[in-house]
Every structure is written in structure tokens, then in C-alpha cells.
KOLKE-558362 format. One record per residue (C-alpha): x, y, z. Coordinates in pm, whole numbers, plus 50000, padded with zeros to 5 digits. Example, Ala and Ser with C-alpha at 12.3 -4.5 7.8 and 13.67 -1.06 7.14 Angstrom:
BEGIN
512304955050780/513674989450714/
% end
This chain:
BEGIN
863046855958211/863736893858211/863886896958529/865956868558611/868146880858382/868826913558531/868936901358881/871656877858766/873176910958623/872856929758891/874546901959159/877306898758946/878336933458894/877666933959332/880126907759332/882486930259156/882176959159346/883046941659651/885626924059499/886896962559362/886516974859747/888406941559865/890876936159665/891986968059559/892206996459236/891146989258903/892747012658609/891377010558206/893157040258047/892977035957648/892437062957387/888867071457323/888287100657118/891707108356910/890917142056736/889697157657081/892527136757272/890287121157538/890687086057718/888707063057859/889987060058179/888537042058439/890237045158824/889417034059147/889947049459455/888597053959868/885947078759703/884947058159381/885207025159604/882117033159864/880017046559580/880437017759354/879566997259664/876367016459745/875497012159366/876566975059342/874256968959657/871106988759576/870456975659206/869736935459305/867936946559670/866016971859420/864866946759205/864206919359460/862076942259676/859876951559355/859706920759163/855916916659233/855106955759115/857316957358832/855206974158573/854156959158198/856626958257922/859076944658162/862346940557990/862586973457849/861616986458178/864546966958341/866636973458077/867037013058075/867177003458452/870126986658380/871377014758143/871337038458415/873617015858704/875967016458388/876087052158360/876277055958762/879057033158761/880687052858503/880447087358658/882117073958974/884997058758773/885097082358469/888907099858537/888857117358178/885967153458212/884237142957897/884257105758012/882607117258289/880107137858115/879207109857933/878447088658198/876437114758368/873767116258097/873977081258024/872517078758399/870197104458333/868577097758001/867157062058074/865307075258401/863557103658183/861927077958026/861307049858294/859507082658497/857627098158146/856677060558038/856017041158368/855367070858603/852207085758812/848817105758670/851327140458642/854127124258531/854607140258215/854957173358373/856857165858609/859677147158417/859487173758211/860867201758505/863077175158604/864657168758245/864597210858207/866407213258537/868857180258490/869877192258140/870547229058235/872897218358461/874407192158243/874337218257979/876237243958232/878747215858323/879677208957956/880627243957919/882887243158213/884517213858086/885377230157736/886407261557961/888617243258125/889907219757820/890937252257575/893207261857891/895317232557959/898557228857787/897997198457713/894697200257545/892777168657698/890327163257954/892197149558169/891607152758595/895657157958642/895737183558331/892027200258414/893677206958778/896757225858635/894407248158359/895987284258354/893147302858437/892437341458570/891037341258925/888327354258761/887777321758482/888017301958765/885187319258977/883387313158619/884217279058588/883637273558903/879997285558885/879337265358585/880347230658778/878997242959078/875207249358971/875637214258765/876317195759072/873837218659353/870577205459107/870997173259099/872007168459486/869577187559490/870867218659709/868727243559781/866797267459607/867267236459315/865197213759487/861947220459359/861827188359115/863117169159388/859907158959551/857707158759299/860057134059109/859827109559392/856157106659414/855207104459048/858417082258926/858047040958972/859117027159296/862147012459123/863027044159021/862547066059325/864867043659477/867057049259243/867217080859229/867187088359618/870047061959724/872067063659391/871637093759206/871707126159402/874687113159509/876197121259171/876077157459315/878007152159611/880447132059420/880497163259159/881977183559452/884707158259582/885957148959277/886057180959064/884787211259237/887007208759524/890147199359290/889987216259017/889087255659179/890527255859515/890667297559507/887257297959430/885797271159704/887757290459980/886117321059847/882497309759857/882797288260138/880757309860359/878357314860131/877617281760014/877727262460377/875357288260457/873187282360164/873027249160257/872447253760602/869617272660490/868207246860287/868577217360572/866267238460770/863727244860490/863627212660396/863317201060762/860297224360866/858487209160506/859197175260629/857807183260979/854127194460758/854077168160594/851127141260559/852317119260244/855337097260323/856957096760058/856697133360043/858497135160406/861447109660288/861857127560001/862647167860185/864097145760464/866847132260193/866697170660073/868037178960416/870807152160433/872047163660160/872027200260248/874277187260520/877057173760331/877367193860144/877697219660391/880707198760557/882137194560200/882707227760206/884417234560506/887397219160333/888197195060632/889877163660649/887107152460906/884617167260751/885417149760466/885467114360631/882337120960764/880497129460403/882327099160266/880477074560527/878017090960545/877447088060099/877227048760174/874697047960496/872447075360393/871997053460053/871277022960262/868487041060494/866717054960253/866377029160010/865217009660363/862787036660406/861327037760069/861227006460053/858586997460372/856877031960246/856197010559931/855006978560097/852376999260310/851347021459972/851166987159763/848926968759978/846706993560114/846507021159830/847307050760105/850217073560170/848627099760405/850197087460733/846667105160861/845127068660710/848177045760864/848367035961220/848847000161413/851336986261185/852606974161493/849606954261501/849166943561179/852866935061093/854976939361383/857806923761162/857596952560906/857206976561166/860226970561361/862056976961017/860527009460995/861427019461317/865297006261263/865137022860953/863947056961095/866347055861408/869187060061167/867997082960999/868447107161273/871597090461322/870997076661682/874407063461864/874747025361693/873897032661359/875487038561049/874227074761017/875847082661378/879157079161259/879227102160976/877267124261109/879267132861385/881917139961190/880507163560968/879677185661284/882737178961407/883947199261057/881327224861096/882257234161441/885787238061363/885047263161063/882007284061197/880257282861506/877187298461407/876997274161114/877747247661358/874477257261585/872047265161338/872757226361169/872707216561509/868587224461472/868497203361219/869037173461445/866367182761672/863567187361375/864957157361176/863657139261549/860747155461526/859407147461174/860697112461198/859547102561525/856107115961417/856007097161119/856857065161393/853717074561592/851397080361321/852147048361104/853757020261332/851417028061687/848077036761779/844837022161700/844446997361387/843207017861115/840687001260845/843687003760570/846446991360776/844226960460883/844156948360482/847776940660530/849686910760470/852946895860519/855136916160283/857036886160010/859836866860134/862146886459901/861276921360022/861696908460391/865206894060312/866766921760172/865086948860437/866586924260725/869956922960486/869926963460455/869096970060861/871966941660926/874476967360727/872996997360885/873856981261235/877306964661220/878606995761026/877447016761300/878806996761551/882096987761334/882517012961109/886527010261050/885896996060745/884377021760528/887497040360724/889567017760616/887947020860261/887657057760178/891617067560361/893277070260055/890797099559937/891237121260214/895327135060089/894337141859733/891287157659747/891067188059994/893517217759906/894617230860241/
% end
């Protein structure tokens, strides 16, 4: 009953996202907290849109890809699930700065305790560093946000009235640090990464999924919606310094990935590195740029939650997640295995996927601001070939290893909504003018020029 129940949930709010990225904006603007003059306002636009999608379409494949390993005490497991696609849908609406902070630990709290409750043999250390790291940051951000409040003129928390604060260039540099090292954990960027992977592999499959299609988006978003906005002195100042920071961290993460032996391990620095490279474009304060992170939010989300979810198909039935143990999938499940592959083929964004498109872009941006910058992401291509082709090899061909020959036909509902997610990650890459057509109206507000 539970989990019909939040399936039904689940479809319903998908129906309303695409019914939001359809039809058009949705504004709530009401008075929420009179003595501290907030609002709850709730606004819609390309940005919000193609998040709220993402979210609306991960939370029902999510749960019909796990519903035969959901763990015991069901409905309060599903429930904070459902708790935290409230508080994601929040932070990508949330127009008011404590709104918004809100929502951001609403969507954090529940998945402290699905990972401390429901989680692997270390998981009590490791949601630990991982609530440590999430509420410094939060903790940092809320500071900001009162920074910012005591110098508006109008005294609320308001995006429009944050965005006119009289501050010193040197407040803003301060404020700007405060948002900045908020939003760089829980991307993560690096050298705040370090829960990252650790998180993944001990956290419930429901929840890793979560948190690597969903969640470290919140980050990105962070940037696009505030950062960017609200201290344009200060992002032009550290532009330099932060694409090269996360330049730096792509190719970390990418040389881990290419050591790696546990998949999940390798999806999770190969997300690390994805994100590295938005981030990077975000900050190059181009229009293209810009488009480029903005599709490339919506397929990223799609390919890895397609990735994690065959990674969890091959761990559930055979025990194993040393890709040393895998090989022959092919073999075994050619169905399954032809997934994989379509799954891993975007995520080195080959021409005719979704990842292609966005990706493309973002070099486009990075090439127009540095060209140095511009090359040494370029590596990141190559290795990102490397460590995913490699993880092809090891698990989809050669012989038919004892584990992989336990397999079975993964359930009809994990099969649907794999075929569902590749079908997306296909005819957006080969018709991508909607999500164009989607995100346009973010482009003119949000980088300062």
C-alpha cells in the first residue's frame, strides 16, 4: 500500500511538472513570516522549469526501478523520500532567500536519516562527514543571507531586493564567499568532494540516485540563481580562479575514476567530474555557456540515474561491484547490457546523445574565455573515454564470469523505465530544441555582462 501510494504521488506531481514546462509559469507569492517580512513565493522560469522536470521524472522511475529492494519499515522509508522531492522542488522554486533556505534543508534532513537508518556497514560515519560538511555550508549560506538581508532597503529576502543590497566591494567578496562555499560542497566542487563518494556507496540505492541525479544539482542551481545575480563584481573577480579550480578538480576526479575497480565508486568521481565542468562554464559568464550547463542539468540527471541504476541490477543479483568479478553481461543479458552501453556512450557525450549537446556548448564558453582552460578540459574528454569505455570492456564483454552467469532477467518495471530513460537520452540528443526552447527565457536575466 505504501508504495503504491507514493508512486501514485510521485506520477502526479510528474504530471505537473510537465504540465509547468508545457503550459507555462506558475507564481504563489503570499506573506510568510510577517515580523521578518518574508514571502512565500513560488516562480517558475527556463531555469526552475528543466530542474523541476528532471525532479518530476526521477522520483516515480526511482521508485519503480527499486520496488523489489526497498528496505523494511517501508513507509517511513518512502516517506522522508518523499519529504526530500518536496524540499528539491522547493529550492528550485523558492524566489524569497529564506524560502529558499528552507527548502534546502528540508531536502537535506530526510536523506541524513534514510543514509544513517537504511544505509551500508560504515554508514554512520559516513553520514556523519556528510551531515558535518552539508550543514557547514548551509550554516555559511544562512549567514550570507542575513548579510545580505540587514543591507537592503527594504529589509526582506527578497531575489529583486537581495540583488540591489548596498554593499562595499569588499561585503560582497564576503558574501560572496559565504554563498559560494555553500553551493561548491554540495555540487560537490573540488577540494569538497571528499563525502561525495563515500556517500554513494554506503547510502540505499534509492537514495544514491537521489542524490546523484537530483541533489548536487542544488549546487549548480546555487550558482545560476544567486551567486551569479546577486555579486556580479565578485564572480568577474574570481572567475579565473574558480574555472580553474574546477578544471582542476575534473581532472582529479577523472584520473580516480580511471583507478577505479568498484562501479559505483567510478560513477560516483565520474559525476564529480561533470560537475567540475559546469561549473567551470558557469563561470565564464557566457550566454552559451550558460545554455549548455542548463541542458546539460537535465541529461546528466537522466544518465546517471540510467547508470546507477543497471550498476544496481548487476550488484543486486550477483552481490559484486568489483568490475574485476563482472564480465559477459553481454552474454548473460544482452538486453541489460545494451542499456549499459547506451547509458555509458552519453556519458562521454558521443554525437546523438543528450550529453553531446550541452557539452559542446560549455566548451564552446570555455574557449571563448581562456584557451588554456579550454585545452586542459579538453583532457577531460579523452580520460572520461577512457574510464568509461573500460568499465564497457570489463563488465558488458569478455568471458562469462561465475557471478555474472547467476543473472536473471532484471523485473519488467526496471526494464521499462531504463528503455523510457535511454528513449529521452536519444531523441533529446537528436532534437534537443526543446529544452532550448525551455530554458530561453533564463539566459537575459541571469548573466551580468
Amino acid at each position: 500500500m505504501a508504495n503504491n501510494i507514493a508512486l501514485a504521488t510521485t506520477l502526479v506531481i510528474l504530471g505537473l511538472s510537465i504540465l509547468v514546462a508545457v503550459k507555462g509559469a506558475v507564481d504563489y507569492n503570499q506573506p510568510w513570516i510577517l515580523i521578518l517580512n518574508t514571502r512565500f513565493l513560488l516562480h517558475t522560469d527556463g531555469l526552475a522549469k528543466i530542474l523541476i522536470l528532471l525532479t518530476g521524472i526521477s522520483f516515480p522511475a526511482i521508485l519503480f526501478a527499486t520496488t523489489q529492494n526497498q528496505p523494511k519499515q517501508k513507509n517511513i522509508f518512502l516517506s522522508l523520500l518523499l519529504f526530500t522531492q518536496s524540499g528539491l522542488m522547493g529550492v528550485f522554486l523558492a524566489g524569497d532567500a529564506l524560502l529558499f533556505y528552507f527548502f534546502w534543508e528540508l531536502a537535506l534532513i530526510p536523506v541524513y536519516f534514510l543514509s544513517s537508518i537504511w544505509g551500508g556497514e560504515k554508514r554512520v560515519a559516513v553520514t556523519f562527514k556528510f551531515f558535518i560538511y552539508t550543514f557547514l555550508g548551509s550554516l555559511l549560506m544562512l549567514v550570507g543571507i542575513i548579510l545580505l538581508y540587514i543591507h537592503t532597503s527594504e529589509q526582506n529576502f527578497l531575489i529583486s531586493s537581495l540583488m540591489h543590497a548596498s554593499l562595499t566591494p569588499v561585503q560582497q567578496a564576503t558574501a560572496f564567499v559565504l554563498f559560494f562555499l555553500a553551493f561548491a560542497i554540495k555540487m560537490p566542487l573540488f577540494p569538497f568532494h571528499t563525502w561525495q563518494p563515500d556517500a554513494y556507496e554506503q547510502s540505499p540505492t534509492a537514495v544514491t540516485m537521489v542524490l546523484s541525479a537530483v541533489m548536487v544539482k542544488m549546487g549548480l542551481y546555487g550558482v545560476i540563481r544567486w551567486l551569479l545575480p546577486l555579486f556580479p563584481l565578485a564572480a568577474k573577480t574570481n572567475a579565473l580562479f574558480i574555472v580553474s579550480l574546477s578544471i582542476v578538480g575534473v581532472l582529479y576526479a577523472s584520473f580516480i575514476a580511471i583507478r577505479q575497480d568498484d562501479i559505483k565508486r567510478l560513477i560516483a568521481y565520474s559525476s564529480i567530474a561533470h560537475i567540475g565542468l559546469m561549473n567551470a562554464a558557469l563561470f565564464t559568464q557566457n550566454q552559451i555557456g550558460l545554455q549548455g550547463v542548463l541542458i546539460q542539468l537535465f541529461s546528466h540527471g537522466i544518465n546517471v540515474l540510467g547508470l546507477w541504476m543497471v550498476a544496481d541490477i548487476i550488484e543486486q543479483q550477483t552481490g559484486i561491484r568489483s568490475m574485476k568479478q563482472m564480465g559477459g553481461l553481454a552474454k548473460a543479458q544482452p538486453t541489460l547490457a545494451i542499456l549499459l552501453v547506451g547509458f555509458a556512450l552519453a556519458n562521454i557525450a558521443l554525437p546523438l546523445t543528450n550529453a553531446f549537446v550541452g557539452e559542446f556548448l560549455i566548451f564552446n564558453s570555455l574557449f571563448q574565455f581562456n584557451i588554456w582552460a579550454a585545452a586542459f578540459a579538453g583532457v577531460s574528454v579523452v580520460l572520461s573515454a577512457i574510464y568509461t569505455l573500460n568499465m564497457i570492456q570489463k563488465v558488458a564483454y569478455g568471458e562469462l564470469s561465475t557471478p555474472m552467469q547467476a543473472m536473471n532477467t532484471p523485473n519488467k518495471n526496471a526494464q521499462i523505465v531504463l528503455i523510457i530513460l535511454l528513449v529521452i537520452v536519444f531523441v533529446t540528443g537528436v532534437f534537443p530544441q526543446p529544452l532550448f526552447n525551455l530554458t530561453a527565457d533564463s539566459l537575459q536575466q541571469i548573466i551580468i555582462k
